[in-house]
N, C-alpha and C positions, 0 to 999 in steps of 0.2 A: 162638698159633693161635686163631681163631676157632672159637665152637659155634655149630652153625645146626640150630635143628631144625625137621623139616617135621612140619608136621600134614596133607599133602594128598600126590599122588602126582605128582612132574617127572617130564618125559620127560630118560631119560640123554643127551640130547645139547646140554639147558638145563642141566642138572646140572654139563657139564663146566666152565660160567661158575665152578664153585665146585673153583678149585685145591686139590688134595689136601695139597699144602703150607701151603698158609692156611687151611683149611677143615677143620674136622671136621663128616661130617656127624651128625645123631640121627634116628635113625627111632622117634623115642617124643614122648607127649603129653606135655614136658617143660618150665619155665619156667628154669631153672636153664643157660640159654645167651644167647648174647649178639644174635642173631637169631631170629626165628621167620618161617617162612615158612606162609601158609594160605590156605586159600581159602573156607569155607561152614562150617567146621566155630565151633559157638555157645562162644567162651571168657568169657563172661559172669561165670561164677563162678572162671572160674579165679586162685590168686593166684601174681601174680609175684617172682621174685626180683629180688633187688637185682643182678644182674648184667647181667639181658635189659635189652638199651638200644633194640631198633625192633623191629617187626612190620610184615612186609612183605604187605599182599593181594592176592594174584594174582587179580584183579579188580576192578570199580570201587565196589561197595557196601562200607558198614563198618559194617553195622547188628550182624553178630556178633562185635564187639571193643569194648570197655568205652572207648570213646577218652576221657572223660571223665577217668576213673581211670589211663588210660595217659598223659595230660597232665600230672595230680599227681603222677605217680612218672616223670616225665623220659623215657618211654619214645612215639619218635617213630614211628609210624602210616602206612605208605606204602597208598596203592592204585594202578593200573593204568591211568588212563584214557586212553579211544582204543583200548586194545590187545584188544579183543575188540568193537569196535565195527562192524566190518563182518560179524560174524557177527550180532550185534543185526539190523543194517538187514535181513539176509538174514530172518532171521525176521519181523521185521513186516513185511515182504509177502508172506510165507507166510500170515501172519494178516491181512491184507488180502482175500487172496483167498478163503481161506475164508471169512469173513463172511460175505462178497458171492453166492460158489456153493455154500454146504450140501455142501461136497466128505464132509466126515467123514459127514454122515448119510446122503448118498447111497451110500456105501462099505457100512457099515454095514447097510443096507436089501440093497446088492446081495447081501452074503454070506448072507444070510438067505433067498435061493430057491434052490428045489429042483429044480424043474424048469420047464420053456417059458421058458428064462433070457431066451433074444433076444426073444422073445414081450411076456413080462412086464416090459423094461426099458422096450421103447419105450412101452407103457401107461404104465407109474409114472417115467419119468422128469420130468415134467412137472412133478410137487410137489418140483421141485427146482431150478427155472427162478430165476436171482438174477442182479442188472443187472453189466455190466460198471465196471470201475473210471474207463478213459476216458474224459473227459467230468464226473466227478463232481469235487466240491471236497474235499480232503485240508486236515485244520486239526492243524499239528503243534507240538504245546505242549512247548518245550525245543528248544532248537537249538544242543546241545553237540556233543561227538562223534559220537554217534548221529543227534540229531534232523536234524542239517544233510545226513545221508547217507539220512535218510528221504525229505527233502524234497527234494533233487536227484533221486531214484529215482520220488518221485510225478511230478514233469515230464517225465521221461521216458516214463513211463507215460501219459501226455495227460492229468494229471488236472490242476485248477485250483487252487493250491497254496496256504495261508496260514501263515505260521511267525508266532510268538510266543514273546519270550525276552528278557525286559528284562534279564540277565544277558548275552546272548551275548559271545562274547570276539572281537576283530576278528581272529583267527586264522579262526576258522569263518564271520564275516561275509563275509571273504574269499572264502573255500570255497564258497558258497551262491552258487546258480544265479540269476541276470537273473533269471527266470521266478517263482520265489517271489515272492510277495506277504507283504511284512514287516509287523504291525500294531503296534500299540501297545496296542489295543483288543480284549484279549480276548475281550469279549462279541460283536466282530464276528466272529470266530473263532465262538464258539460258534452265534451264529444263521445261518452261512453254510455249514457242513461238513456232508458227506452221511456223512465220516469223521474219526473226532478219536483221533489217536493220544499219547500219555503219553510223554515223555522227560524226566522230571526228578530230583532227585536226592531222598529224605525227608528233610524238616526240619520244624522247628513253622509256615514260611511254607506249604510243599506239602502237611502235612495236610490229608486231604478235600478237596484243590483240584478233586473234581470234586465236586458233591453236589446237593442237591435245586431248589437255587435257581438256579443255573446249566444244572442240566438242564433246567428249564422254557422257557430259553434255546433250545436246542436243536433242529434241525427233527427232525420227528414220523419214529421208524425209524433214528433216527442210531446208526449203529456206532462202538462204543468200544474203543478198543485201550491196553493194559498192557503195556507190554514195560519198564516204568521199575522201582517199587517198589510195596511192598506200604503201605497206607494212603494215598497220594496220591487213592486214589479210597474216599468212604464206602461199604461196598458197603451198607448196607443201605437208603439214597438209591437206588444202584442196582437192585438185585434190585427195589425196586417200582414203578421203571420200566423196567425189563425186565418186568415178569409185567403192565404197565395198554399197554404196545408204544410207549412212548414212545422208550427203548431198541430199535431192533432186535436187535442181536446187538453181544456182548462177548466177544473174546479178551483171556484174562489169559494172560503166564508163570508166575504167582503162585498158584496154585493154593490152597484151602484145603476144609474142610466147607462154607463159606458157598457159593461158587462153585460147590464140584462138584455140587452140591442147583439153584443158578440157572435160571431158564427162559431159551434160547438163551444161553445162554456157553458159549462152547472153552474148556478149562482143558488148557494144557502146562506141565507138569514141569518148567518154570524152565530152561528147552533158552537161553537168549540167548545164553550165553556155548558153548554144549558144542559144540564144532567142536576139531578137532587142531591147526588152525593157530591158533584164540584162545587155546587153553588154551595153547600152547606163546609165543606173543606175550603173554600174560600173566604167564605163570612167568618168562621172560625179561627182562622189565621191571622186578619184582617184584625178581628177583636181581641186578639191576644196578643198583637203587636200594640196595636195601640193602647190598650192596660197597661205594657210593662213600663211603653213612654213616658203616661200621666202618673202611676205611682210610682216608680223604681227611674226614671228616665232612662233607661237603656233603649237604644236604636237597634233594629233590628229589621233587615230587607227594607231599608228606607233606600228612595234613589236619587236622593238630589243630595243625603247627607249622609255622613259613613259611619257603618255598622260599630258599635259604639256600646261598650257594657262593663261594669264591675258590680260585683260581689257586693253588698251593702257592711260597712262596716260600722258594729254593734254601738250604741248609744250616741251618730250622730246625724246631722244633718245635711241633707245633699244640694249641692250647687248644680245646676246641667247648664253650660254656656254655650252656645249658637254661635259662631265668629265667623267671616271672612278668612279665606287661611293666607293672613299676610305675616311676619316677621316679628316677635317679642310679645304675642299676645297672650303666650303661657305667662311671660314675664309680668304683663301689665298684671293680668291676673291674680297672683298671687301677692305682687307687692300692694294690690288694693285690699283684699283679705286679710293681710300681716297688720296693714293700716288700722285696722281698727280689732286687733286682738283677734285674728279669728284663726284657728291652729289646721290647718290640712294634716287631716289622718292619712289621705287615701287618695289617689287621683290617675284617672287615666283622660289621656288626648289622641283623637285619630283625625284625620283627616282626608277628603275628598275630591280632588278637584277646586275649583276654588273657594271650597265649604271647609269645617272644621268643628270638632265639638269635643267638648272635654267636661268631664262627672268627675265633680271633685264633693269626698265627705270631709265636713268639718265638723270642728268644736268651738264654741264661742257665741257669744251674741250677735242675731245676723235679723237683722230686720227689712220691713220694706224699704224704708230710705235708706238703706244701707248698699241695699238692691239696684233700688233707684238709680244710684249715687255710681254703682258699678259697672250699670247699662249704660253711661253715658261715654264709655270712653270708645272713641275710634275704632272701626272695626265690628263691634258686638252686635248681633242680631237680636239675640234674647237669652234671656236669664231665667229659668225656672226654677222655684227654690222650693224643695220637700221638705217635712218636718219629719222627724223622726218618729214620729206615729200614724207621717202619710198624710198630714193634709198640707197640700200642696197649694203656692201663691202663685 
């Protein structure tokens, strides 16, 4: 029987993905199980035991999981993408439109009269006048799951649309509206948008990807929207173009001291993903990736180890190895297998970066010290071995 422990709260009708016969669940901060399921919560410092073989995150960021360190110790990293993606879109045009009409301040203002309410709106409503969206140009930097659902929704909207994403995957190229304007040339983006929204993922390329030099770029008032990650924008580039109005107005999800202090920034409580249906299309994803690892080992939207799956072939047992991807290691592998009679049916190897995994079914006697004996050669990270009825070592 598998241990799964959650560090976050499922809804019990995602939960039921986790058979009571297979499953045991832990409702403790525990390492010492063969799954961890999470969402937000920071395990930076936590150490793992030599048992936990993935960590699954019910969502799409993994800035609070050590994936570095869960690479070296053979333990595979799933996130969720997609599956809280149309609550994303929903919010950045929640923060679209706020920019543009001072909805919060005028809120804000209204509850603060006393009396001649109807009197006093229509006087002070006027310091609240902001342009419509239609008509304006939307520059939307990332055109993953998100960004490609931003940019559809701006054309809808009548606005004049430019996406930018020398990654894009031809799944979402597909997906993207005629209507978008594709560039290549980000600085076109930047000198043409009356709005520039953020969909990217953090890495050492999207650091500060917005910053002082690029904002100079920029026409004069231009609204910036965060709905991505924290650091992709420098904010302190920012803040001083927002307080000299080169910046108009800034909606982060990202909230910190710096922002909440900003002159004109909306700061929301990291709302992207918090809807019932993402959080429940998250958790669900989350559990069904990491099912397919513990009993079938296939990798699937893992991001420190590469997407990784075959077909189970009938009456044997599965090998799933974890390597370094250095030089002969299919080789090693096989000639330790051959070593003690053991026949490969079936095998496939992918590779990532300086990660690598290969699911090989055999036939033969294949035991723990045989295991054991396999793990130790140079290279290997971890060996997971299935039985051909599924209980796995």
């Amino acid at each position: 029987m598998h241990k799964i422990a959650l560090f976050c709260d499922i809804p019990q009708e995602v939960l039921d993905l986790l058979p009571e016969e297979k499953y045991e669940i832990i409702r403790k901060e525990t390492s010492d199980v063969d799954g961890i399921i999470i969402r937000s919560m920071d395990i930076h410092d936590m150490v793992f035991s030599k048992r936990l073989k993935a960590i699954a995150r019910s969502g799409a960021g993994v800035n609070n999981i050590p994936i570095e360190r869960c690479s070296e110790e053979g333990i595979i990293v799933f996130n969720t993408p997609g599956a809280n993606a149309n609550a994303v879109c929903e919010l950045t045009l929640l923060g679209l439109l706020m920019s543009s009409r001072r909805v919060i301040d005028s809120i804000d203002w209204t509850k603060k009269l006393e009396s001649n309410v109807v009197e006093t709106v229509e006087r002070g409503k006027s310091q609240f006048v902001g342009p419509e969206l239609r008509g304006k140009t939307l520059g939307v930097i990332g055109l993953g799951n998100v960004g490609h659902l931003v940019a559809n929704l701006g054309v809808k909207l009548g606005m004049e649309v430019i996406g930018y994403d020398p990654y894009i995957s031809i799944k979402n190229a597909l997906a993207l509206s005629w209507d978008v304007k594709y560039t290549n040339d980000i600085n076109e983006l930047y000198r043409k948008s009356d709005y520039i929204t953020l969909h990217v993922p953090y890495n050492n390329e999207t650091k500060d990807y917005i910053n002082k030099d690029n904002i100079k770029l920029m026409k004069d008032g231009v609204k910036i929207l965060n709905f991505a990650r924290s650091g992709v924008i420098n904010e302190d580039d920012l803040i001083e173009a927002l307080e000299s109005g080169k910046v108009g107005y800034h909606v982060s999800d990202l909230p910190n001291e710096k922002l909440l202090r900003a002159k004109n920034t909306l700061c929301i409580p990291h709302l992207g993903g918090s809807t019932i249906e993402a959080e429940e299309n998250c958790a669900e994803m989350a559990i069904k990736e990491l099912t397919d690892y513990l009993e079938k080992g296939n990798i699937t939207n893992s991001v420190n180890f590469p997407d990784c799956s075959m077909d189970r072939y009938p009456g044997t047992d599965r090998i799933v190895v974890l390597n370094k991807n250095i030089p002969n290691m299919i080789g090693k592998i096989s000639t330790a297998l051959a070593s003690h009679n053991v026949n490969i049916i079936g095998m496939v190897n992918k590779s990532k970066g300086d990660y690598a995994c290969s699911i090989i079914d055999v036939i033969g006697e294949f035991n723990v010290d045989k295991l054991n004996e396999l793990q130790e050669h140079y290279g290997i990270l971890r060996i997971m071995f299935i039985k051909n009825k599924g209980a796995e070592r």
